[in-house]
N, C-alpha and C positions, 0 to 999 in steps of 0.2 A: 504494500500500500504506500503510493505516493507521501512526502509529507512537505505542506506548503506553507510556507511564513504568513502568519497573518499579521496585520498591520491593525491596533488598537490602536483607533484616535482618542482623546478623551473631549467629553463634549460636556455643556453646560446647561443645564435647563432652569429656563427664569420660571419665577411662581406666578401662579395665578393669584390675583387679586380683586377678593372680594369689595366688592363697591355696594357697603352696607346703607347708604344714605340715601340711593337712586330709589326713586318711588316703583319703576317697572326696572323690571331685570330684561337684559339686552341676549339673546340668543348668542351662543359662545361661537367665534368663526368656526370654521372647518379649517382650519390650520392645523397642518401636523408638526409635531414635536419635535422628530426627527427624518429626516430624510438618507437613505443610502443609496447613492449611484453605484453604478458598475455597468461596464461595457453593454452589456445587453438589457440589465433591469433597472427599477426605479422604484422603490420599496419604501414606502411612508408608516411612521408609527404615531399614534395619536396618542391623545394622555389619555389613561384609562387602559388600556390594550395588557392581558394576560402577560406575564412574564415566560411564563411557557409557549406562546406565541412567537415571542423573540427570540427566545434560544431554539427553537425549532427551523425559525426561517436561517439564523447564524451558523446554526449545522449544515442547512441546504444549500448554501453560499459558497461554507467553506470545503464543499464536498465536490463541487464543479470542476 
């Protein structure tokens, strides 16, 4: 079995802020958290998303 350097970036994720004083609450964008490119894919994770989710697609990736 092959074995292939992977490349850990470290990344930063700002907080969500609650805006306790607004009379109506504003619908959260669809903004994802993180983003990973790669030659052929384009892989968004959102806040909220399984951890197991992640490391399942990180295996798929590093398995290519």
């Amino acid at each position: 079995m092959p074995t292939t350097k992977l490349t850990i970036v470290p990344v930063t994720l700002d907080p969500i802020i609650n805006n306790l004083s607004s009379v109506t609450s504003q619908p959260q964008a669809h903004v994802p958290s993180c983003i990973i490119k790669s030659t052929d894919v384009e892989i968004s994770f959102f806040n909220g998303v399984d951890e197991h989710i992640i490391q399942v697609i990180m295996r798929e990736l590093s398995s290519r």
